[in-house]
Structure formats: C-alpha cells, structure tokens
C-alpha positions as MATLAB code, in Angstrom:
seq = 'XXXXXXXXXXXXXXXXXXXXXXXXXXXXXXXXXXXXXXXXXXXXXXXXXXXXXXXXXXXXXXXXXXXXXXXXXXXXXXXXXXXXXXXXXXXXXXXXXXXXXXXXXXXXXXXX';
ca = [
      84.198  -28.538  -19.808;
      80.994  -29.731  -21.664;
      80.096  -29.340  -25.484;
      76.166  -29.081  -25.497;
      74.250  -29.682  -28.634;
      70.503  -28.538  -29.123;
      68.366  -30.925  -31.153;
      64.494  -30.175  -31.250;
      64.017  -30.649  -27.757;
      66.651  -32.386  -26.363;
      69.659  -30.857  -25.122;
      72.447  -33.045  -25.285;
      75.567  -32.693  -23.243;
      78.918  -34.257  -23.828;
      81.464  -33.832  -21.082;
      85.033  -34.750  -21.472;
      84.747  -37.215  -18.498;
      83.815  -40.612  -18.981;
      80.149  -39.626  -18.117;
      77.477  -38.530  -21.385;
      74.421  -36.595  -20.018;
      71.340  -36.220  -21.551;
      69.156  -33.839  -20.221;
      65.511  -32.556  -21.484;
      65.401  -29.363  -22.722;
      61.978  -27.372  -20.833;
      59.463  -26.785  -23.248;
      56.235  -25.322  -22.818;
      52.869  -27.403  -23.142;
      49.463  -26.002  -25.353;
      46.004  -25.382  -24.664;
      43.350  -26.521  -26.019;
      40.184  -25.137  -27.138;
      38.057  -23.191  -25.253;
      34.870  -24.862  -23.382;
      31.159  -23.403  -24.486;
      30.294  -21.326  -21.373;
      28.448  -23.032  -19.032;
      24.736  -22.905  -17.835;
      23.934  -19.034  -15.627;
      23.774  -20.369  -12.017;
      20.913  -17.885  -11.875;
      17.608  -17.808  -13.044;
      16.913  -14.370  -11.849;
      18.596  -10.944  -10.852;
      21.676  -10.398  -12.559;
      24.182  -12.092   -9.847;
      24.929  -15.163  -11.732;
      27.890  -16.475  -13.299;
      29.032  -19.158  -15.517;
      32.577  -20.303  -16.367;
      34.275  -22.034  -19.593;
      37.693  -24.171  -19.250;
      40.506  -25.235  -21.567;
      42.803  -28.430  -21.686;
      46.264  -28.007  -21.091;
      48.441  -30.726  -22.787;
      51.916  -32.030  -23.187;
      53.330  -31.197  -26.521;
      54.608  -34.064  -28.206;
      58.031  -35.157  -26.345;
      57.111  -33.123  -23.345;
      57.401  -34.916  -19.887;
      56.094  -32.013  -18.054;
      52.553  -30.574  -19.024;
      53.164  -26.595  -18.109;
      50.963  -23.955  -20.081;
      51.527  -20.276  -19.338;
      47.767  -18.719  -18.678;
      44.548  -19.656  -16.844;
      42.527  -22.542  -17.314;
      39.267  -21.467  -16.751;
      37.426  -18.020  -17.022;
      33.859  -16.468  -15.456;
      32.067  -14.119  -16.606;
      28.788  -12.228  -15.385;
      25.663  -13.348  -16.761;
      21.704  -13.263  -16.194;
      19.282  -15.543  -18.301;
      16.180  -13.171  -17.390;
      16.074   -9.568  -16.495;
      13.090  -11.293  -13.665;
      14.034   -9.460   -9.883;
      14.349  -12.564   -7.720;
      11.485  -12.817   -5.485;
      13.052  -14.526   -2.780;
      16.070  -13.028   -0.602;
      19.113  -14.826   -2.380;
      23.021  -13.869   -1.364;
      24.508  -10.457   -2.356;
      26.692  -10.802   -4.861;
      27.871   -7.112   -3.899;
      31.450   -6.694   -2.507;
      31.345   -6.824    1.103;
      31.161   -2.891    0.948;
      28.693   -2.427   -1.040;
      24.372   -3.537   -0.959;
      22.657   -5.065   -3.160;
      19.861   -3.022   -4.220;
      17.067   -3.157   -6.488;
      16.013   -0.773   -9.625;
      12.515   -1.934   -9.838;
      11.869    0.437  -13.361;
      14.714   -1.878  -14.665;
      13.633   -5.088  -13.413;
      17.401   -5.641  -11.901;
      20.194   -5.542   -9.280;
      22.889   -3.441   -8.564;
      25.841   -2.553   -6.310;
      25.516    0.246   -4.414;
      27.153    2.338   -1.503;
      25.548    1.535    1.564;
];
C-alpha cells in the first residue's frame, strides 16, 4: 500500500516497504509569445505565404518541455495586387487551375 502526497509538482510516494519513491508529477510547459509574421514569399499574385512561430518552454521545475498547441502558423498573404508576369507554381489544389482575373489584377482557384 502507498500513501502519496501532492506538493506543487512533486508527487511524493511513501510505501510501507523499505523503499521511498519520488516521482515527478507531469506538468505542462508554456508558450511564449508570438513571432511578427514573416516576410510574403511573393512579390506578386496572391499565392504567397508567410508564417510566425512561438517558443515552447519548460515551466519552472519541469524536466519535460510539452506545450499543448502548434508552434508555428501560415497565413495567406500578397504584398502587391501586381499579376506575376512570369509562369510561377500554382498554388491551386491539385484539382483546381490557377487562373487569372485581369480587371482585378489577381489569381484565383478555379474548376478546371
């Protein structure tokens, strides 16, 4: 039979054997701020993307550094509304085309 005691995070175990255990409770670690979003990896069309990241770190007395969530996020973004002159990858799903609204000076996704 053991007698456990919780203190802050430790969990402490005392068995009735000769043997003590002490055993670190889990705890969860914290993120950090979010990142400024990075530079659009296009300069024209509206296909590019940029991406932010956060830090994940031990809370204090933590061995393990574990934080529930993602650690980086994109997001669509175009510095211009300027059409790309030359070809550049479709950023279309595979079942879709990209195709061009010249009136709006942009890209979209389209049935082929």
């Amino acid at each position: 039979m053991n007698l456990c005691f919780a203190f802050f995070l430790l969990l402490v175990c005392i068995c009735y054997s000769d043997a003590i255990r002490v055993r670190r409770a889990p705890c969860d670690s914290t993120y950090g701020d979010w990142t400024e979003w990075s530079t659009c990896d296009k300069d024209c069309g509206f296909c590019g993307t940029q991406t932010r990241t956060r830090t994940c770190t031990a809370v204090s007395g933590c061995t393990e550094v574990t934080c529930t969530g993602d650690a980086s996020e994109s997001q669509a973004c175009s510095t211009t509304d300027d059409i790309c002159l030359a070809p550049s990858p479709s950023c279309c799903p595979h079942t879709y085309k990209k195709k061009a609204d010249i009136s709006e000076k942009r890209f979209y996704c389209g049935l082929e």
